[in-house]
C-alpha positions in Angstrom: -27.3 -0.5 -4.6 -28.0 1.2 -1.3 -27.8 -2.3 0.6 -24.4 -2.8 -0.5 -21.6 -2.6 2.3 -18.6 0.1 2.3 -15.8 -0.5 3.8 -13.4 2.5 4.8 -9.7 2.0 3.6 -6.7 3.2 5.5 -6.4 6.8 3.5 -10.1 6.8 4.4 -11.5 6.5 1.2 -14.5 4.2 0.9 -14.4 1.3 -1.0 -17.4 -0.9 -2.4 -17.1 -4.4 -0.6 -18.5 -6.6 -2.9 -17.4 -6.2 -6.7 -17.1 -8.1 -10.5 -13.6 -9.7 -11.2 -13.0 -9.7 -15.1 -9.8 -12.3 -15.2 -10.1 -14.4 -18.4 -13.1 -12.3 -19.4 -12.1 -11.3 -23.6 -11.6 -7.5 -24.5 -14.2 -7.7 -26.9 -17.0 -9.4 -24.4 -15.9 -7.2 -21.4 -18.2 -4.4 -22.2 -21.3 -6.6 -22.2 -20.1 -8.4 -19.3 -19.2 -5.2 -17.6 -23.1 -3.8 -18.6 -24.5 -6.8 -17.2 -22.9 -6.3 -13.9 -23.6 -2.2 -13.7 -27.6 -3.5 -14.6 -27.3 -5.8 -11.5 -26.2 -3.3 -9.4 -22.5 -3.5 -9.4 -20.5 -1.2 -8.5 -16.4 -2.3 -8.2 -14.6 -3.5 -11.1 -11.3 -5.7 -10.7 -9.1 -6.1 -14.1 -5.6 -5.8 -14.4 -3.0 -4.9 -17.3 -2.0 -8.7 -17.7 -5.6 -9.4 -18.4 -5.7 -8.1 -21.4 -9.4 -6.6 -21.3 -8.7 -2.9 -19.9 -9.4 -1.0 -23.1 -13.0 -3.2 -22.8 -13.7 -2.6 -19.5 -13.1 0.9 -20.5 -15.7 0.9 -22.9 -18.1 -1.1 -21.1 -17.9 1.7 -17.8 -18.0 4.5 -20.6 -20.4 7.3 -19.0 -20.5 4.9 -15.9 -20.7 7.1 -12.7 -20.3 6.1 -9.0 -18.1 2.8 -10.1 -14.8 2.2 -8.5 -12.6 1.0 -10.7 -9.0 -1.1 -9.7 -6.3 -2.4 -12.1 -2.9 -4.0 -11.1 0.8 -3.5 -12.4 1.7 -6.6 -14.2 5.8 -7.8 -13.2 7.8 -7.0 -16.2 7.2 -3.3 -15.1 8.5 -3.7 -12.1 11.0 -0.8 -10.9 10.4 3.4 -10.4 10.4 4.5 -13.7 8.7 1.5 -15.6 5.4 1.4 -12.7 5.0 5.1 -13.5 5.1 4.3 -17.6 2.7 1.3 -17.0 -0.1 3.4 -15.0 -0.1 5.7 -17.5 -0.8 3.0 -20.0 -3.6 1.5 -18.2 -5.0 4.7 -17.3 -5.4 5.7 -20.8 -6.7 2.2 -21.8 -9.3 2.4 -19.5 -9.9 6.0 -20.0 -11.1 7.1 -17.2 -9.4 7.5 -13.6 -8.3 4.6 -11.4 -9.7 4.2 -7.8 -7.0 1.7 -6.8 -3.9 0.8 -8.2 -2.0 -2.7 -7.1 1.3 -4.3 -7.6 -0.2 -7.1 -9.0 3.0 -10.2 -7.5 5.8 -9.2 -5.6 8.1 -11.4 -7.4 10.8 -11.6 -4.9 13.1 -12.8 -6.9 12.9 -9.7 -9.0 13.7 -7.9 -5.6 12.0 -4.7 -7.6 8.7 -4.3 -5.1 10.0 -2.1 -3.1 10.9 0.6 -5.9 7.7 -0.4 -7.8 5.7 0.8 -4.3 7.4 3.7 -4.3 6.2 4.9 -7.5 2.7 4.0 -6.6 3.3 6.2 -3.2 4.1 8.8 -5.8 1.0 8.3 -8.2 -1.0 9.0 -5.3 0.8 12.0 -3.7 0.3 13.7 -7.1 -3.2 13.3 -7.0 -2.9 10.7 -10.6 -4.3 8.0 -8.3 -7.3 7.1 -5.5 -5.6 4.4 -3.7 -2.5 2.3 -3.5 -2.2 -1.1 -2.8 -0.8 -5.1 -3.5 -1.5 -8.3 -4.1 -0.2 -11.7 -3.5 2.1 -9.8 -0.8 2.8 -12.1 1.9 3.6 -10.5 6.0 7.4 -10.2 4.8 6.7 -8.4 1.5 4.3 -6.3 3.3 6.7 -5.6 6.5 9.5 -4.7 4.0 7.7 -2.0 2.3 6.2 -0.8 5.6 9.5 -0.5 6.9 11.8 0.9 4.0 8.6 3.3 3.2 6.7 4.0 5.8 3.5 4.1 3.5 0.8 0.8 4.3 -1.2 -0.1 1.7 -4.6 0.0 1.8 -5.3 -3.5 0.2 -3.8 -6.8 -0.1 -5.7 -8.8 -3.0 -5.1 -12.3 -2.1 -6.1 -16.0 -2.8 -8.9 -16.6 -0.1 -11.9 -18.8 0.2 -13.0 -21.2 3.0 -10.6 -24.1 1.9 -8.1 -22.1 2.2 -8.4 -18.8 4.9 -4.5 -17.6 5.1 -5.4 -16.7 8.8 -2.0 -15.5 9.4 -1.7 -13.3 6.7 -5.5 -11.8 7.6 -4.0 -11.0 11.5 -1.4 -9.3 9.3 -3.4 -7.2 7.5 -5.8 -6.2 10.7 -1.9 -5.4 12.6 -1.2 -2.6 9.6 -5.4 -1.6 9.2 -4.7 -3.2 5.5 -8.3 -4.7 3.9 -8.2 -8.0 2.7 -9.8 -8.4 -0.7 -10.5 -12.1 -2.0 -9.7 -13.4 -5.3 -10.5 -16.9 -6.0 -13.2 -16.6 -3.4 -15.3 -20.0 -4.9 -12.1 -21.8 -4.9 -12.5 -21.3 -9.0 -15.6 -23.2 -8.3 -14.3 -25.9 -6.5 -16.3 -25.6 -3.5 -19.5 -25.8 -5.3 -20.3 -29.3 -4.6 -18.8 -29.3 -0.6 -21.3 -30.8 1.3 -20.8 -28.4 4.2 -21.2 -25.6 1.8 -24.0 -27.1 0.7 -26.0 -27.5 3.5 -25.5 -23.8 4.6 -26.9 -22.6 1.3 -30.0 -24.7 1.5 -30.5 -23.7 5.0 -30.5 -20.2 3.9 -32.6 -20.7 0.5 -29.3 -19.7 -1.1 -27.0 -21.3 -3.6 -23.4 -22.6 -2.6 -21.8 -19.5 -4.2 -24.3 -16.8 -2.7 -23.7 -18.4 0.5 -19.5 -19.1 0.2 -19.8 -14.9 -1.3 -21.7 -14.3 2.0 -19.1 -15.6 3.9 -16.4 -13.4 3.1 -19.1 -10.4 3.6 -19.5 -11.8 7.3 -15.6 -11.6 7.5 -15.3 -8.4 6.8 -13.5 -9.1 3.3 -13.6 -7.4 0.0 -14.9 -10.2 -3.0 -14.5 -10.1 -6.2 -16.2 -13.2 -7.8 -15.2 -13.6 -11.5 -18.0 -14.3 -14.0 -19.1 -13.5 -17.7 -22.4 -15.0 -17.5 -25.1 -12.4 -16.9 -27.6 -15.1 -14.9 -24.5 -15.9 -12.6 -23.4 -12.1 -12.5 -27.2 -11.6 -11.0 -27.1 -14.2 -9.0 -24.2 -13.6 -7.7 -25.1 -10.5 -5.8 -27.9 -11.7 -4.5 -26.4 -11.7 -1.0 -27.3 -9.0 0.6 -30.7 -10.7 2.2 -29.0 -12.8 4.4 -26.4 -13.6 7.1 -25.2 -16.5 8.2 -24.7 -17.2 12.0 -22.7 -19.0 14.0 -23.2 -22.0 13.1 -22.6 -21.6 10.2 -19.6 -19.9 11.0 -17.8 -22.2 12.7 -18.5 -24.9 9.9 -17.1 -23.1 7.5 -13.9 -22.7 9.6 -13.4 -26.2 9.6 -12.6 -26.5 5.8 -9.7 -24.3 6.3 -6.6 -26.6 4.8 -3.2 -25.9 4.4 -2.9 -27.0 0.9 -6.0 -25.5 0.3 -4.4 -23.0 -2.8 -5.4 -23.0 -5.7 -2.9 -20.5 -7.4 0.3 -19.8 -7.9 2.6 -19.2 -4.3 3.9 -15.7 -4.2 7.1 -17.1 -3.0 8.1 -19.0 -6.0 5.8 -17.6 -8.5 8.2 -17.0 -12.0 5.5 -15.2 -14.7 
């Protein structure tokens, strides 16, 4: 879709800002799901090893052009050698080549995310790889391998919705000219029936997700909103008609709550 918005990564590669997320979709429905959503006008697809559907996501992008296309590392490959033997596995599940690469946790406790990285810095100074990135990294995960590398990734995929902004973490990001890409970005659909939320979307003609998806268009974030139903996966995109203002805006800021997350925190996180 020509409307859509780019944004420009750090190695200055361009990068789709609005996109499917296939977490909990089935290998065998992700090619139907992943039709639906090239139909619509899709044109980013976000799986990951530990989701168990890249071998259908393959087949669903199968003669797909003009799609960017990220996976992530899952943690018990964590370390030089077993990231380099894990991309290689996804890459030839998916079967085709892989825009962006992430280190799906940092699992701290694994203290391996800094060796994992740099093998991903080496996937992409061979040429196997478009772009490098994280996710779930907080400011000290992302300072470390800053410092010890000197290599900034160009994304940090992260739990973020209006309930629950990580402002710190986003000042973070804008310090090192890292994109913040939103998972979770309804709040897995918790946000649906907010009355503030509501209000916005029927001021707009819109529906709560279309406008909360909005939002993190207007804040210059990636989002990746998860869905195997083709209506929604339409609907969904739908966004591109609208803006919201200020307004709007500042209500939206005002949801912001510390124990707004919904997901696992990086810092303790033990799968």
């Amino acid at each position: 879709m020509s409307t859509q918005p780019m944004v420009t990564l750090n190695d200055g590669v361009q990068m789709p800002q609005f996109g499917l997320g296939v977490w909990q979709t089935p290998d065998d429905e992700a090619p139907e799901v992943i039709q639906a959503a090239l139909a619509a006008g899709y044109r980013l697809v976000d799986t990951a090893s530990v989701y168990g559907n890249e071998a259908g996501v393959g087949r669903g992008l199968d003669g797909a052009e003009g799609v960017y296309l990220t996976t992530k590392l899952w943690n018990d490959c964590q370390g030089f050698d077993n990231a380099l033997k894990a991309f290689a596995v996804s890459e030839k599940r998916l079967g085709r080549r892989i825009d962006l690469y992430l280190i799906h946790w940092p699992r701290p406790d694994l203290d391996r995310y800094v060796d994992t990285w740099r093998a991903l810095i080496r996937l992409k100074e061979e040429g196997k790889v478009g772009s490098i990135g994280v996710s779930n990294f907080t400011p000290e995960h992302l300072e470390r391998i800053i410092g010890e590398t000197g290599v900034v990734p160009a994304v940090n995929q992260i739990e973020l919705h209006p309930r629950f902004q990580q402002k710190q973490l986003v000042e973070a990001h804008q310090k090192h000219g890292i994109v913040t890409e939103s998972w979770s970005p309804l709040g897995r659909g918790s946000l649906l029936d907010d009355p503030v939320i509501g209000r916005i979307a029927a001021k707009h003609g819109k529906t709560p997700a279309q406008a909360i998806i909005r939002w993190h268009l207007d804040k210059g974030f990636v989002v990746i909103p998860k869905s195997a139903n083709a209506g929604r996966i339409r609907q969904n995109i739908e966004v591109f008609d609208f803006r919201l203002d200020g307004d709007d805006l500042q209500a939206l800021a005002a949801l912001d709550s510390a124990d707004g997350r919904t997901g696992p925190d990086p810092m303790t996180a033990r799968f």
